[in-house]
Each structure stands twice: as C-alpha cells, then as structure tokens.
C-alpha positions in Angstrom: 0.0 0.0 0.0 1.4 3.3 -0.6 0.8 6.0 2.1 -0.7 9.3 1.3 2.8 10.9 1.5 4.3 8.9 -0.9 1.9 8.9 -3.4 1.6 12.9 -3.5 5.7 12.7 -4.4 4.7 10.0 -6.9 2.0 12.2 -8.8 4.5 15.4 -8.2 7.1 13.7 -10.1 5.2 12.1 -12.9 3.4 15.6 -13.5 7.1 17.2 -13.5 8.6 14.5 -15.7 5.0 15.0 -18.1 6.3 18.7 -18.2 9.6 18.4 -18.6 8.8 16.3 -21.6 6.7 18.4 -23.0 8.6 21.3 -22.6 11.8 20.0 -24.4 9.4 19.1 -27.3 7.2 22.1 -27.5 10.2 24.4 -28.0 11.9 22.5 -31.0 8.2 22.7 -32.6 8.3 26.0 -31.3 11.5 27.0 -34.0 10.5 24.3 -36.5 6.9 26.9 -37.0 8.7 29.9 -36.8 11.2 28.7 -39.6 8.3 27.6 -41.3 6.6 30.7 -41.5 9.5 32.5 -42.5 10.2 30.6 -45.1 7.1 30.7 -46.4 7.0 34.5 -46.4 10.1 34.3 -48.1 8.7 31.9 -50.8 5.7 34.4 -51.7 8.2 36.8 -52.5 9.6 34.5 -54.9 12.9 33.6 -53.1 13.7 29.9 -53.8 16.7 29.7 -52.5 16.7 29.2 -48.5 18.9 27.3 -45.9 17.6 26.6 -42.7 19.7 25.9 -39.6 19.5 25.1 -36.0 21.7 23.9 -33.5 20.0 22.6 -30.3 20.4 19.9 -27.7 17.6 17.1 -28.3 15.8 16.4 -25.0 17.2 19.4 -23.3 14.4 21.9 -21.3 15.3 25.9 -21.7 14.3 27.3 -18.2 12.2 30.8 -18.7 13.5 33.5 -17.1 11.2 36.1 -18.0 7.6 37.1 -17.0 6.0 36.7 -20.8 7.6 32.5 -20.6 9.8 33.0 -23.0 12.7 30.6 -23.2 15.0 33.3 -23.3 18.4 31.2 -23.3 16.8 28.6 -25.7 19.2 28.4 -29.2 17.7 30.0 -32.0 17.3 29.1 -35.6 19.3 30.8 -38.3 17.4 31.3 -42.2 19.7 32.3 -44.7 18.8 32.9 -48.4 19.7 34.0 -51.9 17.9 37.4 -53.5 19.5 38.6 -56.5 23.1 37.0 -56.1 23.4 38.3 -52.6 23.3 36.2 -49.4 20.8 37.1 -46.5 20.1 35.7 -42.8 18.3 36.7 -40.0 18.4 35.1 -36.4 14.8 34.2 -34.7 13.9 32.1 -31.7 10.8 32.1 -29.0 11.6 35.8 -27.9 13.7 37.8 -30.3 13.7 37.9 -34.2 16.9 39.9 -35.3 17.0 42.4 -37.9 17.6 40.8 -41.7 21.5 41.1 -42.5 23.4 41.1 -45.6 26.2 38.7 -45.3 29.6 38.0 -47.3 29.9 34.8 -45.7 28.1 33.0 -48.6 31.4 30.0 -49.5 28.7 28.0 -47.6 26.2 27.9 -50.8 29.1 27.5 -53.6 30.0 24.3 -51.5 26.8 22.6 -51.1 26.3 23.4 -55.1 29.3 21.7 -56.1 28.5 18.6 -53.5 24.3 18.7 -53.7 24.1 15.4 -54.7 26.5 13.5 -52.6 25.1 16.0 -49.8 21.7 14.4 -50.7 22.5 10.7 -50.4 24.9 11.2 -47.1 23.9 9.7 -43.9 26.2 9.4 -40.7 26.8 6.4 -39.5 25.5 5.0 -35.7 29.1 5.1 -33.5 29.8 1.1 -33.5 33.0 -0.7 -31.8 34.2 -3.9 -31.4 34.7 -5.4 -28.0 37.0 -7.6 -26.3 34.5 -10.9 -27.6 34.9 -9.6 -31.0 30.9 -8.6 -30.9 29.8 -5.6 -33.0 28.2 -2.8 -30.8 26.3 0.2 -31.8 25.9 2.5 -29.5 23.2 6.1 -29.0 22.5 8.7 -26.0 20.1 10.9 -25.3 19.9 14.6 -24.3 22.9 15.3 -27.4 23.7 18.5 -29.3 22.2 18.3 -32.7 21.8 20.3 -35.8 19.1 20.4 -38.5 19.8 21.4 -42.0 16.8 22.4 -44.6 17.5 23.4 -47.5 14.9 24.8 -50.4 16.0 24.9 -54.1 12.6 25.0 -56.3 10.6 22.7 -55.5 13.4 20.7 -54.1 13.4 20.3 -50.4 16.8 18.3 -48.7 16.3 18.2 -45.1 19.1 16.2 -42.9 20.0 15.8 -39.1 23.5 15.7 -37.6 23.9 14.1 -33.9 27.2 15.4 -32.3 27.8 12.0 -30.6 28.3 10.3 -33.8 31.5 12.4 -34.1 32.6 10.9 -31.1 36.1 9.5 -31.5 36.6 6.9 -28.2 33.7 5.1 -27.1 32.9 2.4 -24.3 34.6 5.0 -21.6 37.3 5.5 -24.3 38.5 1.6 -24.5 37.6 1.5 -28.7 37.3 3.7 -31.0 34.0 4.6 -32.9 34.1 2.4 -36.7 32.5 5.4 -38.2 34.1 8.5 -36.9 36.4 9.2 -39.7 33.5 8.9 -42.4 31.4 10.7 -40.4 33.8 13.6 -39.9 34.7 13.4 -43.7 31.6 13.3 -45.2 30.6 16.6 -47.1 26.8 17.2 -45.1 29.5 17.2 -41.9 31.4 20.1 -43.4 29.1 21.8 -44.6 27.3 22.0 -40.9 30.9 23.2 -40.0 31.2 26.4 -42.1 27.0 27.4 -41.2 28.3 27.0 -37.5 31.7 29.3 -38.3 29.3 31.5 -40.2 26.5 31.8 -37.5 29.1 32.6 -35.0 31.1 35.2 -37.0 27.6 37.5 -37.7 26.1 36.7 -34.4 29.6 38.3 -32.7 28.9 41.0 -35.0 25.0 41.4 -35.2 23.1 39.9 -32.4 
C-alpha cells in the first residue's frame, strides 16, 4: 500500500517528468513553425533559395527567465537565403527575431552546389566498436547537441540531421574507437554543418 505521502511525491514527479517532456518538445516545434513561416513569407516573395539551420540539444528543457515565458536562453534558428546573387540571414527564436542582415559569408552555398548530390544521399553512420569478444556494438545517447539542415532549391526540399555523438572518436569509456568516426567527420553534409556554425558565429559576434 502506498501511504498518502508517498503517493503525492509520486504524482509530483510524474506531473514534473510530463512537463519536462513536454517542454523540451514544445520548444523545438516551437522553432520548426517559426522557420516555417518565415520561409514561407520568403517563398511568396519568390525567393527559392533558403537554408535553414538550428543547433539545439535534443531532449534538453530551456528554463524561462522572464515574465512573458519566454525561453530566453533557448538556441535559435538561423534562415539564410539568396535574393538577386546576394546572401541574406536573419536570427529568430521564441523571444527575439533579429533584424535581416546582408552577409559576405556565402562560401557555404558554392560548396553545397558543387556537392548537392553526394550531400543528398549522405547519412552518418551509428558510432559502432568492437569489443573484447569480438561482438559488434552500436551504440546512441540521449539529451545530445544536434543540428538540423533544410534546404529549399525550387521545389526541391533536402532536409538532414547531424547528432554530435556520432563524431565521437573513443567510445565504451574511451577503450575502442567509434568504426564510423572518420567517415562521419569526412563526409561533405558534416562540413558543410561546419562552415554554417563558423558562419553563425562570425555574424552573431557582429550582429546579435
């Protein structure tokens, strides 16, 4: 039988965890609709070029820390596009959408041009090792940094998901190494996350 006591703790906790949950969910569909409707503003203007990136950790919860609830120190998401041969981004999340800037770090688009189509078929690869009985072993976590990349050419819509764990090098407490870090780390989709983070980090130190 579980005393009265307990059973309050019990229902506290299970209505916590039920927020927490939710929470951590409501705010990445939180960024995924105010990309969307960005985008789509930007569409009925007849821009068909658009990236879309965020960087956020999957599972995490973004305390509020002002009186509207607004996740204040949750990560935004970063739209960039093409108008006339001239590179554009603006900077939005749950409280704050940042003026549009013009920026001259655009070497992101010639890249994914010249590699769309192995960018396209990429996937990274699980981290797998192989332990001291010689067994294969894939191995996942929760609660990770990972990015999102959307990107809108025409009618052409590539969409792909990077998990920062799968670029770990040592795994199993650092006894083996991860089978697929050195693809993952060389593929093109992985570099091309790499110059939208150097770029997002250059204009946001400069902008935001």
């Amino acid at each position: 039988m579980v005393s009265a006591i307990n059973l309050n703790s019990l229902i506290l906790f299970l209505f916590l965890g039920s927020a927490i949950t939710s929470t951590a969910q409501s705010y990445h569909d939180k960024l995924t609709e105010i990309s969307d409707s960005f985008t789509q503003e930007l569409r009925s203007k007849g821009i068909d070029t658009i990236l879309v990136y965020k960087d956020y950790c999957e599972g995490c919860v973004y305390l509020s820390k002002v009186e509207d609830n607004c996740e204040n120190q949750a990560p935004p998401v970063n739209i960039f596009w093409l108008d006339n041969g001239q590179t554009f981004m603006v900077e939005k999340n749950a409280c704050h959408s940042y003026g549009v800037i013009k920026t001259n770090n655009n070497f992101f688009w010639k890249y994914y041009f010249e590699h769309a189509e192995s960018i396209k078929t990429e996937s990274i690869k699980m981290p797998q090792y192989i332990d001291e009985q010689g067994k294969l072993l894939t191995v996942s976590r929760n609660h990770t940094q990972n990015q999102e990349i959307d990107i809108i050419t025409g009618d052409l819509i590539v969409s792909k998901n990077l998990d920062d764990f799968y670029f770990t090098k040592l795994l199993d407490s650092g006894k083996n190494k991860n089978l697929h870090y050195r693809y993952n780390k060389e593929t093109h989709l992985k570099k091309l996350q790499l110059m939208l983070a150097s770029v997002v980090k250059k204009e946001r130190r400069k902008h935001f």
